[in-house]
C-alpha positions in Angstrom: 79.6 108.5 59.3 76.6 110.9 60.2 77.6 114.2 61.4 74.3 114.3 63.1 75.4 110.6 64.9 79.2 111.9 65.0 78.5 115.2 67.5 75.8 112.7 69.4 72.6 115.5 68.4 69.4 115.1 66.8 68.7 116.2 63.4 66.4 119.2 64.7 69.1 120.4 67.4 69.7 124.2 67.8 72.5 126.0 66.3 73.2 126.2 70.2 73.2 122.1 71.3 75.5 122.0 68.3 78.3 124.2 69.5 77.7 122.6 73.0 78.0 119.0 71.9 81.3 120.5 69.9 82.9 121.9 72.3 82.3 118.7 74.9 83.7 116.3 72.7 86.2 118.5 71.0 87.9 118.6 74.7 87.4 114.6 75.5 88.9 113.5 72.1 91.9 116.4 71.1 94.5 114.7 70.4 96.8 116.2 73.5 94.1 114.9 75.5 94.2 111.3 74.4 98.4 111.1 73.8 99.0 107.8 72.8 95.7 107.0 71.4 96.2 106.4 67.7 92.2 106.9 67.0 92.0 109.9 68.8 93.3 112.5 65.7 91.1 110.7 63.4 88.0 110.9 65.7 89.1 114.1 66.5 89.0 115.4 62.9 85.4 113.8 62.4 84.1 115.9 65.3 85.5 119.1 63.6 84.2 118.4 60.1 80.7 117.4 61.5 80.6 121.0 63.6 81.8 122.7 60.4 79.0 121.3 58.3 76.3 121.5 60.8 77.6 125.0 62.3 77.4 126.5 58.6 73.1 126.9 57.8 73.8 126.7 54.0 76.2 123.5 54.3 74.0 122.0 56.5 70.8 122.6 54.6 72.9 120.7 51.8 74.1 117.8 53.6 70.4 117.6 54.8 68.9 117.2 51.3 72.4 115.4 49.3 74.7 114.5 52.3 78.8 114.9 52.0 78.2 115.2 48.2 76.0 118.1 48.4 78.7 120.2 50.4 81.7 119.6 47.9 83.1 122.5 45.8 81.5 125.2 44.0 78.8 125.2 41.6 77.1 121.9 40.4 78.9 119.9 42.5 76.6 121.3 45.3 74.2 118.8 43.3 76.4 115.8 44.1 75.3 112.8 41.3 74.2 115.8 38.7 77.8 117.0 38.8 79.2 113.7 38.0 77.0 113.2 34.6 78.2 117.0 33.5 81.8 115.7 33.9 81.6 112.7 32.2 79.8 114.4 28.9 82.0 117.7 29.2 85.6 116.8 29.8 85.2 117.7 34.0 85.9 120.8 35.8 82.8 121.2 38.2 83.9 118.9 40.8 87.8 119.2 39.2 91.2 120.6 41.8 90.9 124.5 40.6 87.4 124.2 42.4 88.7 123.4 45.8 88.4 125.7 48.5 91.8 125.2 50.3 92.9 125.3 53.9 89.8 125.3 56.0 88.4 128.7 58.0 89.2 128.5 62.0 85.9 127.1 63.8 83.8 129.5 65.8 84.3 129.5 69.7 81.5 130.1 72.0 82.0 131.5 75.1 79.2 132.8 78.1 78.9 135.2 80.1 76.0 136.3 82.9 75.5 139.4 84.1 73.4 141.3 86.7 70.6 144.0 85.3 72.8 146.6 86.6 75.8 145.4 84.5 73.9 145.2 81.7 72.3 148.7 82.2 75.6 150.5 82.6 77.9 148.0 80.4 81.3 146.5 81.9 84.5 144.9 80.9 84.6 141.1 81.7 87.3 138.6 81.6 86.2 135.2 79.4 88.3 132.3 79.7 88.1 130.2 76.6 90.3 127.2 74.6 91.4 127.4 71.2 93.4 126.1 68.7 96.1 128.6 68.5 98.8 128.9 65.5 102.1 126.6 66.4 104.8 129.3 67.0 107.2 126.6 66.6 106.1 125.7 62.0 103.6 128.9 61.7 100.8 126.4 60.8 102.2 124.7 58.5 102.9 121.6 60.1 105.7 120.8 59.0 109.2 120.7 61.3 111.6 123.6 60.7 113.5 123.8 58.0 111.1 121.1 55.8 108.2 121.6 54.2 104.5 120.0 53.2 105.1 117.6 50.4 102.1 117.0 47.4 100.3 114.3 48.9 101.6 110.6 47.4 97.5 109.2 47.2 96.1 112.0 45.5 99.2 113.9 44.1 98.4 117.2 45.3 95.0 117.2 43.8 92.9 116.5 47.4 90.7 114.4 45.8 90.4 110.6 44.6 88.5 110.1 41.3 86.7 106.9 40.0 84.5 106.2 37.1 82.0 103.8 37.2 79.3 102.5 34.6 75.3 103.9 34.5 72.3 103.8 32.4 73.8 107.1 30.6 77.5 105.8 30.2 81.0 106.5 32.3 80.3 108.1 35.1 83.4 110.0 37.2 83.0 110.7 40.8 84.9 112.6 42.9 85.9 112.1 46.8 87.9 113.5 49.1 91.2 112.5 49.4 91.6 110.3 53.2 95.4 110.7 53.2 95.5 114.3 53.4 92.1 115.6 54.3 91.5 117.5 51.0 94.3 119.6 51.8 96.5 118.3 48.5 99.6 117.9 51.1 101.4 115.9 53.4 103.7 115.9 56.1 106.7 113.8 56.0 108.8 115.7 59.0 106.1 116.6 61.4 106.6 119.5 63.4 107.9 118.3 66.8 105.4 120.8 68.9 102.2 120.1 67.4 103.1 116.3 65.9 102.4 117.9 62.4 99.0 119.3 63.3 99.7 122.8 62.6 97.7 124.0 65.5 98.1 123.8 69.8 94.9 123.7 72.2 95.9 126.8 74.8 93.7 128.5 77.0 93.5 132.5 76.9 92.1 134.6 79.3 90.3 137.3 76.9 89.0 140.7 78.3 85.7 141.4 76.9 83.9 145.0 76.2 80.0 144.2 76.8 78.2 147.9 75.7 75.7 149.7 77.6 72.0 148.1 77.6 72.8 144.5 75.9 69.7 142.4 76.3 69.3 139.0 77.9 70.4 136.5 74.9 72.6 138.6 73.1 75.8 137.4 71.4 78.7 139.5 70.7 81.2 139.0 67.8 84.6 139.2 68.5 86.3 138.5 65.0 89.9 136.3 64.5 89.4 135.2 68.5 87.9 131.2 67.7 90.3 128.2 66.7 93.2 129.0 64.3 92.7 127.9 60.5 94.2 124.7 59.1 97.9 125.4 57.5 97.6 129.2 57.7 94.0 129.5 56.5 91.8 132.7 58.2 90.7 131.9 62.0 87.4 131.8 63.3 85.4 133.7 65.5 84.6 134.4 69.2 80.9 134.6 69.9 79.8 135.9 73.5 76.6 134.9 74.9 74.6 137.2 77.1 72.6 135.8 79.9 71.2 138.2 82.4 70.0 137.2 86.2 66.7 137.9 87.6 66.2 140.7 89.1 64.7 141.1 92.9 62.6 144.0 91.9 62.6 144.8 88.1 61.1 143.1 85.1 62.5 143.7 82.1 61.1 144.1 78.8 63.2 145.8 75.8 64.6 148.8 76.9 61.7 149.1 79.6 61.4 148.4 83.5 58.7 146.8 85.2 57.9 146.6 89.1 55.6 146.9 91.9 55.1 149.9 94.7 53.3 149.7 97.8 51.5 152.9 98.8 50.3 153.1 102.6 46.8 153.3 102.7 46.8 157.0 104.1 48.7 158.4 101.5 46.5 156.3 98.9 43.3 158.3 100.4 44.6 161.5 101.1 47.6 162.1 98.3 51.3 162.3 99.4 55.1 161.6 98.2 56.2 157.9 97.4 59.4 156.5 97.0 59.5 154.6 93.2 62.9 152.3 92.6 65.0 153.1 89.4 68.2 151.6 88.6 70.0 154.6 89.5 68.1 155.0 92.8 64.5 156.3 94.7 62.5 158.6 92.9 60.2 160.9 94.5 56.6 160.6 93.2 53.0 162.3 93.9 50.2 160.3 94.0 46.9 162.1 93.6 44.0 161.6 96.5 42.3 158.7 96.0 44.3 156.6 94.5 43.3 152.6 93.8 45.3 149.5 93.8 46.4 149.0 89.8 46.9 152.1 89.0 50.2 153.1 87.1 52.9 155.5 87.0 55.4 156.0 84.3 58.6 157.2 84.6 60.4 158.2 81.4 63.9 157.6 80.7 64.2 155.8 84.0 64.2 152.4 82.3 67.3 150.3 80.7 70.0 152.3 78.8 69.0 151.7 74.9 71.9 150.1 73.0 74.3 153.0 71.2 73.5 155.6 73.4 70.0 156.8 72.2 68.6 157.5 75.7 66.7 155.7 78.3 63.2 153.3 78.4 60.4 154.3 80.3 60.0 152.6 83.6 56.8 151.5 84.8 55.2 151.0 88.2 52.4 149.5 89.3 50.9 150.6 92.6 49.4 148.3 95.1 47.9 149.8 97.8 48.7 148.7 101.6 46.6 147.8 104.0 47.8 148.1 107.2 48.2 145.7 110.1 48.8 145.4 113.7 47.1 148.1 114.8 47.5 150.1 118.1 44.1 150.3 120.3 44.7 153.9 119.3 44.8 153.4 116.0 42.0 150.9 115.8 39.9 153.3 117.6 40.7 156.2 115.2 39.5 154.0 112.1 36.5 152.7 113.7 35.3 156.1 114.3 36.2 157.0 110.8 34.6 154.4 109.4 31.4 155.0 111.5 31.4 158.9 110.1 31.1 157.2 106.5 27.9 155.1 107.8 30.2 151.7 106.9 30.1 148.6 109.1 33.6 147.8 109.7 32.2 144.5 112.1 35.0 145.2 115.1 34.6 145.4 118.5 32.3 147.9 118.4 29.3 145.9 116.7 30.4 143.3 118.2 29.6 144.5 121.8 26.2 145.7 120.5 25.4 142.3 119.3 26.3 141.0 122.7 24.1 143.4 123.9 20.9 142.0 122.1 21.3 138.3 123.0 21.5 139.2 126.7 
């Protein structure tokens, strides 16, 4: 079957919708999910080899170009048909049982985690709730049910592959395939392990603490090594990858290690100069503004921006000034401008020029 058709993705998805569309139907078909479903291991173990192709960038650019022949064993059997003619004219051994790779590598687990910019300015400990496929305590992986032990597997005889030759243009032609009874593995169970039904591994949930460092950036992902789904029969787990999201902000935008926002000046202090009040993440700042100052202009604050990653200081904030203009006005107030206004020989069109207008016409 298709990977591509098997985790229910397109054949452009993101490394992201893979591990998405993984880990839904990795839940909805585990086999201690579906107990008494015979087709739910198998299924099961066609979601996990699609995600381990796909999730891999070099298997899955071969499986692109050869499909499940270009993602065998080492060497020219990455070439899928080309491997078969070298082992037909020289006695085998690119596609032969020494080549195997063994027990598969844990799968990667994704987890996610948001955080506010404050969080991700200062850095925090968080608790991530994930599921994995743990070790069995009860066989160690292996599978089999104490005491007993993984037989060589009676289709393939321990080899984890089935071989056929057929006739072409250039002669006898052997192919190799993976063995269906045991998975490639070379083994089988006769006395499954009563715990995990032979499977070597148990879904459990773990509650992990998390340290997320000091100015992590929106997207980031955070390796946590040996934390993802337990290896088959022993073989080397997988990883725990973290994904940073961070929330909007009500006041700051963010860009690198930088801070963006906006500051309203009052008009009066705009024209004759005074102290404003700038927001930083680690509260107000203090600020003179020269007389004169226009709507646009900018202040910079250095090392009052996002904490850079590893402790190498701050970003520089930056605020943009927007001057006020104010409103509801006393009679006292709207007196005192108008007056103003009239000393700098400008028509402000208030009730002043209004009355004289009035005046005219009658």
């Amino acid at each position: 079957m298709d990977h591509y058709e098997t985790l229910g993705v397109a054949r452009d998805a993101t490394a992201d919708e893979i591990k998405k569309a993984y880990r839904r139907l990795a839940r909805e078909h585990h086999p201690d999910a579906n107990r008494g479903d015979p087709t739910a291991e198998e299924r099961f173990k066609q979601i996990t080899v699609a995600y381990e192709t796909l999730s891999d960038p070099e298997k899955r650019r071969r499986y692109d170009m050869f499909g499940d022949e270009g993602i065998g064993s080492a060497g020219f059997s990455d070439f899928g048909g080309i491997s078969d003619l070298f082992a037909s004219f020289f006695g085998g051994g690119f596609g032969s049982a020494s080549g195997r790779s063994g027990p598969a590598r844990g799968a990667d687990v994704l987890a996610e985690i948001e955080l506010t910019l404050e969080e991700a300015d200062t850095g925090v400990e968080r608790d991530v709730e994930i599921e994995t496929l743990n070790e069995c305590s009860e066989c160690h992986g292996s599978g089999a049910a104490p005491g007993t032990f993984p037989s060589a597997c009676s289709q393939c005889r321990g080899t984890g592959e089935l071989r056929q030759v057929r006739r072409t243009m250039f002669g006898n032609v052997m192919t190799a395939s993976t063995c269906p009874r045991c998975g490639g593995q070379g083994q089988e169970i006769t006395s499954p392990c009563p715990r995990c039904t032979g499977r070597g591994r148990i879904a459990e949930v773990e509650t992990l603490t998390v340290q997320i460092p000091a100015g992590v950036d929106d997207g980031a992902q955070l390796r946590v090594s040996g934390r993802g789904h337990a290896g088959v029969r022993g073989a080397g787990a997988g990883d725990l990858y973290v994904a940073i999201s961070i929330a909007p902000h009500p006041i700051f935008q963010r860009a690198g290690d930088d801070l963006g926002c906006e500051v309203g000046v009052p008009m009066t202090i705009a024209a004759l100069g005074g102290t404003i009040e700038i927001p930083t993440l680690e509260g107000p700042e203090l600020v003179e503004v020269a007389p004169g100052t226009q709507s646009g202009h900018v202040e910079r604050l250095k090392n009052k921006g996002m904490t850079r990653l590893h402790g190498r200081g701050r970003g520089t904030l930056v605020a943009l000034l927007k001057v006020e203009t104010p409103i509801d006005l006393t009679e006292e107030q709207r007196d005192l401008l108008e007056r103003f206004a009239a000393s700098r020989g400008e028509s402000t069109g208030g009730r002043g020029l209004f009355d004289k207008i009035k005046e005219a016409f009658n």
